[in-house]
Each structure stands twice: as structure tokens, then as C-alpha cells.
C-alpha positions, 0 to 999 in steps of 0.5 A: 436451465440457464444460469446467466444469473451467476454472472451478475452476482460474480460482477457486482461482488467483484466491484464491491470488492474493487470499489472497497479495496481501490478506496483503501489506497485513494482515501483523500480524507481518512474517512475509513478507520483503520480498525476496519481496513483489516476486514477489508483486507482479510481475504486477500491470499497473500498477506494473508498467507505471509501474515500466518506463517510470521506471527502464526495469527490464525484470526488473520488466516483469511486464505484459508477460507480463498482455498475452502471456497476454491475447493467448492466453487473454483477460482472465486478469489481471481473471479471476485475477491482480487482487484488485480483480476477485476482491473483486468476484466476492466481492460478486457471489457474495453478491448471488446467495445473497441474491437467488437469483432474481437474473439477468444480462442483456446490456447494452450496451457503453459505449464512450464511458465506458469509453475517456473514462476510458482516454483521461484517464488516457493524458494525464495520464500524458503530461503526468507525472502519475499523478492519474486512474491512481492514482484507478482503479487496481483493485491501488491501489485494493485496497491503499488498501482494505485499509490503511486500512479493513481492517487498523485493523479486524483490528488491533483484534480481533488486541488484543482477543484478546491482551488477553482470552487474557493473563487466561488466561496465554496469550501467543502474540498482542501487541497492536499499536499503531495511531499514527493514522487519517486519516477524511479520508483514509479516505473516499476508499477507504471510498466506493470499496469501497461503489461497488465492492459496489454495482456488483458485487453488482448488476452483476457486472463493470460497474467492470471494463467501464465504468471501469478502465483496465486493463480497457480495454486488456486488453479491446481486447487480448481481441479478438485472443486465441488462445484464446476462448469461442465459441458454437456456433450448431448445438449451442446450444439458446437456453436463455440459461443462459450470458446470464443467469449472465454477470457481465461482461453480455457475451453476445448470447443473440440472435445468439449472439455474445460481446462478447470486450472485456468477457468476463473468461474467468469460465468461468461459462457453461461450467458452466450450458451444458446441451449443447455450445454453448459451447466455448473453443477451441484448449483442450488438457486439462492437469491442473495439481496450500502451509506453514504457520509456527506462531510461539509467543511467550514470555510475556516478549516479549508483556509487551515488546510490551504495555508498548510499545504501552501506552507509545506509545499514551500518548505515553511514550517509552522514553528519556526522562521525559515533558515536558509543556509548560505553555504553547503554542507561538506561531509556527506552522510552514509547510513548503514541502515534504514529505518523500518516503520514502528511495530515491524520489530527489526529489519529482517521481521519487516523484510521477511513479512512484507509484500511492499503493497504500498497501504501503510505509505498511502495511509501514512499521515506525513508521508514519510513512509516512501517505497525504498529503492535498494536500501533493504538490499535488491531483494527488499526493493519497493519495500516502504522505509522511513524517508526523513527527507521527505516527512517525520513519523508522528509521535502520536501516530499508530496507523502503518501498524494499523493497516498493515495486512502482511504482519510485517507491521505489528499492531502498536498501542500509542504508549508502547509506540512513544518509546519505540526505538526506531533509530539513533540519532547522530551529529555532524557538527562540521556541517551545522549550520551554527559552525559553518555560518556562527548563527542560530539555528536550533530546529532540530531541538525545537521539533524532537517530542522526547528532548532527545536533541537539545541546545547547549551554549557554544561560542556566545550562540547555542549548539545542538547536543545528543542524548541517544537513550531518549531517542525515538528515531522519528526523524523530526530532527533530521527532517527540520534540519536546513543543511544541504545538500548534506544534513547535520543531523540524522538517523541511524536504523537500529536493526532491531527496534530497541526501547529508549528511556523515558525523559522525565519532565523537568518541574521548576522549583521556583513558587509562583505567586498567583496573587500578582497581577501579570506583567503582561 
């Protein structure tokens, strides 16, 4: 009996998981709460895998149940959970609509390449780092690609539409503000999608087979599952349908044999099989059988969020008149640490447990979560930190330690988080701009939420003062700060979050007659 049916099922599950796990990294709006983007998450296998072995959470160890469903039906995870694979097969679908002529034929495995990869990717995370995982991650790898190169891009038109249907009086979209893009940064997922379209769109499945770790495990896995695709010698009629339709490029037309550690359960030679010489064994039939939120804006709101992101844009802000300093700032600043995100402990918990995935810095509300470069070090490269030049971390704001699927990012109640110490704040004062040009400033003090930076009289005009034991490290301070192109003020990482002290609000002991009329 034929089993073309698989097939559907397989595509329309892959496209749930793809439109759900695309819709993570481009949510213009935050319309999906990140207590579910968890679930969503769950069962890809190595945040997952990375999340069990650094906090020991079993509730998070969804990759057990990817190697379950392996040892049952094969590779369902590359066929159907991974976005990564369903990208492929998107770019593989396109290589046969624009050479219809196109056909797959058997390769042979390499082993040597594929373990090597596999085998990497085993030491260093032996020796603590997660450098080769997060290189080849296909989930990680997905996320860059979509933080990066793709939501700028849907950012983009989403202003353009807002901008051209407010000449209409319609005002259901805002634009949206994009703070920075790093091209250096962006290279990277920029030559991956282009090695991931070639591959794909010449040679199917060849990434999955040749260089993902994942696939390998699962691959070696795949040869013990329950359930496989088989040939069968006395109904095949050798018309190497099912040979030349196969992505994965795993299928023996000659002896009749399927190579079970690169077949990716596509299902594909189950629909072109013209007799019953291909079969899935042990398969029992089950027929297994969404909604949609409208959200309308007010006019007020879309002039709100149009006028913020023409203040921002600008470099306006809201609570104070711009300063622009008239000379430049002199002595340059060298931190020795970043700032890891609130919730990730220290600097070698962020570094050891996170797959650089990039949903923290797309779910990020100011945007100051950015890939770093090398300032984790070459082997922390595409790791978020907090950039204070481009935004600040919300006083108010828990969500990177929401999101987070690795455990690189503990889950932090909004309490605990206000005390957090990120960082120390520190002071040059021969490039503030109250000593260089002997005028007002005050913008550091004016947007730190703890009072952790305030100002105190120096030559008829004030000047700022630190205190460390009530900062946070939001980076509010530095972020504010107009000095260039070096800032005044700035944060220091603390390599291991610490915990500041609570300012207590200062009550004024002077009685207020509420009987008096108001001078105003």
C-alpha cells in the first residue's frame, strides 16, 4: 500500500513548526507572550541539550523526547521540527521549479567529514565552550538569520506601509525603530544562508548530512529506529524513482538499500514509488485532524509610536533637550568586561550555556542586547551582551530571561532583577562635558532609576557623583551620556552579577498645608 500520505502530514507539520519558530524572531509587535515562547522552543535539541547539563532542569530536557521519537521514526526532528531543515527544503523545492530537469543521485557518505565536525564540537564542549556548537547549530544558525537579515528587512517595508497608509488617515501600523546593524556582525549569517541555498538548492540535505551535528547524532541514532523506510526487493521494479527524488541522496538504486543515518524521513520516494516497493514498516494509519488576533490601533497611538521613533531615530530624547557637545572628549575608554544580560549569573555561566541564537536580542524591547564581536573572547563571538551605546536594559523589563531556551539566561522575577548588579559604573570626569565646556548637563543623573549617579555643586554649575552600591549596570547613564566620541560615564561588567543595595527614598520632613490655596 502506498503511504504518499506521510508526506503531507510531514509538510504541513514542518510549516507549523517553521511559521511558529520564524514568528518568534520577527514579532514586530510582542504579540506572543514570553511565557509560551518556551513551549515553542522546547523541542529544539540544542538549547534544549545545553539547558540540562548547566541547571539540570529535567522540565526543559525536551531533546529527550527528539531522541525517543528518533529511536521510533528516524530523523523526525531534521524532517519536521528544525526550521533550519524546512528552510532547506524550501530552497531545495526552488532548485526543482527552476530546473525541472534536475535529479538527485547517490552519493557517498562522508563520514570522515561529518564526524570530524561532530567530534570538534564534542571537545570543546568538553573544555567549556560552546564556539563549534554555536557555529553549526541549525536553530541558532536560523535565529541569527532571522534577527539579522531578515527582520531589518520586514522592519523596513512594516515603516514604509505605516508611513504611506497615514497619508490615507489609516493608522493600524507604526513604524518601528531599528537602533543599529552591525554589517560586520551580519556577515557571518549573511555567508551562511548563502552556503545553506547553495547546498540546499543543488544538494538537497547535503548540510544536514555532511556538517550539522545534530544530524549526526541523530543519524547514528536513525539506524536503531522502529520504524524505517525499507525497499522491497521483490516489488521493486528498479525505475530509480525513489533514487532520484531523494534530497538526503541516501538511497542505493543498485542494492536496493537506504543508507538510515542520512535519510531525513521526507517521505519523498513514498509518493513517486509507482508499485509497492517502498514501504515504512510497522506503520499503523492514524488520521490525526488555528486563531487569529485582529489588533486595530487608534490614530493616537500610531502619532505615539511615529513621534518616538522620529525622536529616537534622531537621537532626541524625551526627557531632556538635546546637548550637543562642542568639543570632543579625550581620554578613551577600556572596559575589561562586557555586561552580560540580567539573569545569566557571571560571565563564564552566559558563555558556557548560550547558543548565540539571537531571541533574547530580537525579543529585546531597547534593543541593547546586540551580538558581540570579541568582546567574550574569539570563542564567545556572536554571543549577545549589552551594547549601552545603542540602548539601556529596562528597569522594568524581564523578558531576554523569559525567552532564553539554552539556560544561559535564568528566569528572573522583576524584584530580584531591580537589584541585580550587572555592572559598576564609572566616571571620567576629564571628559564630561560640565568640565571640558563649564555648562550643564546632568543626563546621566536624570535617567539612572536607583540614584545611583547624582549631581552635586562644582564651580557655580553641578557635576556628576557616583555611588557603586546602588548601581544596577543598566547602562541608562552611559547610554544618555553626549560626550563623544568617548563617553564620561560608563559600565564596567562585574563578572559575576553581584547584588546592590537598595536607596531608600529620601521623605522630606517639611508639612504641607493642604489647606492653602496653590500658588499655581
Amino acid at each position: 500500500m502506498k503511504l504518499s500520505h506521510l508526506k503531507k502530514i510531514r509538510v504541513i507539520v514542518s510549516l507549523i513548526f517553521f511559521a511558529l519558530i520564524a514568528f518568534l524572531f520577527l514579532d514586530l509587535s510582542n504579540l506572543v507572550s514570553p511565557a509560551y515562547t518556551n513551549y515553542l522552543t522546547y523541542l529544539q535539541f540544542v538549547p534544549s541539550f545545553i539547558k540540562i547539563i548547566t541547571v539540570f532542569d529535567l522540565a526543559s530536557a525536551g531533546f529527550i523526547i527528539i531522541l525517543i521519537l528518533t529511536l521510533l521514526f528516524g530523523r523526525f526532528y531534521c524532517s519536521s521540527i528544525c526550521p533550519l531543515g524546512t528552510l532547506q527544503d524550501i530552497f531545495a523545492y526552488l532548485g526543482k521549479k527552476i530546473h525541472k530537469k534536475k535529479y538527485y543521485h547517490l552519493l557517498k557518505p562522508n563520514n570522515f567529514l561529518r564526524y570530524s565536525f561532530l567530534i570538534l564540537a564534542s571537545i570543546f564542549l568538553f573544555w567549556g565552550s560552546l564556539f563549534i556548537i554555536n557555529l553549526l547549530d541549525p536553530y541558532s544558525n536560523f535565529g541569527r538569520i532571522f534577527t539579522q537579515l531578515i527582520k531589518p528587512i520586514i522592519i523596513g517595508i512594516n515603516n514604509l506601509v505605516a508611513f504611506t497608509l497615514s497619508r490615507f488617515d489609516i493608522y493600524s501600523i507604526y513604524p518601528i525603530e531599528i537602533k543599529s546593524i552591525d554589517l560586520i556582525l551580519a556577515l557571518f549569517p549573511f555567508s551562511f544562508l548563502v552556503l545553506i541555498f547553495w547546498l540546499s538548492f543543488y544538494h538537497g540535505r547535503l548540510f544536514c548530512n555532511t556538517v550539522c551535528p545534530v544530524g549526526s547524532i541523530l543519524g547514528l541514532l536513525s539506524k536503531f529506529s522502529l520504524f524505517k523506510i525499507k525497499i522491497d526487493k521483490q516489488n521493486c521494479i528498479s525505475c530509480n524513482l525513489c533514487e532520484r527524488i531523494c534530497k538526503s541522496e541516501c538511497i542505493d538504486k543498485k542494492n536496493k538499500v537506504v543508507d538510515y543515518t542520512r535519510c531525513v524521513d521526507c517521505f519523498n520516494c513514498l509518493t513517486v514509488c509507482p508499485s509497492e516497493g517502498i514501504t515504512f514498516s510497522k506503520y499503523k494509519q492514524n488520521k490525526n485532524t488555528e486563531t487569529d488576533s485582529d489588533i486595530n490601533y487608534s490614530k493616537r497611538e500610531f502619532i505615539l509610536k511615529s513621534a518616538a521613533f522620529i525622536y529616537f531615530s534622531s537621537g532626541f530624547s524625551f526627557a531632556q533637550k538635546k546637548i550637543i557637545p562642542k568639543k570632543f572628549s579625550t581620554i578613551p575608554i577600556l572596559k575589561k568586561f562586557p555586561v552580560s544580560p540580567p539573569g545569566s549569573k557571571s560571565i563564564q555561566h552566559f558563555t558556557n550555556s548560550c547558543t548565540a541564537c539571537n531571541l533574547c536580542v530580537s525579543a529585546c524591547p531597547t534593543q541593547v542586547l546586540q551580538p558581540s564581536f570579541l568582546e567574550y573572547g574569539f570563542l564567545g563571538m556572536l554571543q549577545p551582551m549589552m551594547n549601552f551605546k545603542i540602548g539601556f536594559c529596562n528597569f522594568d523589563c524581564v523578558i531576554c530571561s523569559q525567552v532564553c531556551p539554552s539556560g544561559a539566561i535564568l528566569p528572573v522575577k522583576l524584584e530580584k532583577k531591580k537589584t541585580i548588579q550587572l555592572g559598576k559604573v564609572n566616571f571620567i570626569k576629564e571628559n564630561c562635558i560640565v568640565v571640558t565646556e563649564k555648562t550643564d548637563c546632568g543626563a546621566c543623573a536624570e535617567h539612572c532609576p536607583t540614584k545611583a549617579v547624582t549631581m552635586v555643586p562644582y564651580e557655580n554649575i553641578k557635576i556628576p557623583e557616583i555611588k557603586n552600591e546602588y548601581c544596577v549596570g543598566c547602562g541608562a547613564c552611559e547610554n544618555a551620556c553626549p560626550t563623544k566620541p568617548y563617553k564620561s560615564i560608563y559600565i564596567e561588567g562585574n563578572p559575576i552579577h553581584l547584588t546592590a543595595k537598595k536607596k531608600e527614598d529620601i521623605k522630606s520632613n517639611e508639612k504641607i498645608d493642604y489647606k492653602e490655596e496653590f500658588p499655581f
